[in-house]
C-alpha positions in Angstrom: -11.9 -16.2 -6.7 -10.3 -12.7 -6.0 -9.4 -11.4 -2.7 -8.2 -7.5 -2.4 -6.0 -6.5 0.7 -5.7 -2.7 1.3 -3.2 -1.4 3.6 -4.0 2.4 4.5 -1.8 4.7 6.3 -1.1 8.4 6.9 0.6 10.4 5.0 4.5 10.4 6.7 4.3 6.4 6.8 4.6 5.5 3.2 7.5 3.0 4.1 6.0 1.0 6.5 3.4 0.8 4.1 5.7 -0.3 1.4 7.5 -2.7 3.4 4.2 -4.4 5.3 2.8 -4.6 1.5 5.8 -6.2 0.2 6.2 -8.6 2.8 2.5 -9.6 2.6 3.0 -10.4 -0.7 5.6 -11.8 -0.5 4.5 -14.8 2.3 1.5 -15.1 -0.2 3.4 -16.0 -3.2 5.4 -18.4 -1.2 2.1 -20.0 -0.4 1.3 -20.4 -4.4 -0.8 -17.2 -4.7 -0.5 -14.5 -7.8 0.4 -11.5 -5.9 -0.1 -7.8 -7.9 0.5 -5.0 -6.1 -1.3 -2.0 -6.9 -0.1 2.1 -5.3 -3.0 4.1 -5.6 -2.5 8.0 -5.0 -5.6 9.4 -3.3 -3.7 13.0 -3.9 -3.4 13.2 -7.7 -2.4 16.7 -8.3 -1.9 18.3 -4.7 1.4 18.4 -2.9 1.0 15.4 0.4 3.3 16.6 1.7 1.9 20.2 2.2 -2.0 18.7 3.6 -2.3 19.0 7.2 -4.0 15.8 8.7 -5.7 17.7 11.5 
């Protein structure tokens, strides 16, 4: 059976993001699970760091 985890944040916290994902994954190998991580870029082609989030 496959489970999905998605951990979402804005735009300035992409290293929390990393860091809580990694970690995740990490406690679930240790438990005997295949772990793939998987970035997906919502922004392909614009500049995040230009978008305002209001």
């Amino acid at each position: 059976m496959v489970y999905y985890i998605i951990v979402t944040g804005g735009v300035i916290s992409g290293l929390g993001k990393g860091i809580t994902t990694a970690s995740i994954g990490k406690i679930l190998q240790f438990h005997g699970y295949e772990v793939t991580a998987i970035k997906i870029d919502p922004y392909i082609n614009f500049d995040a760091g230009t978008l305002r989030p209001t």
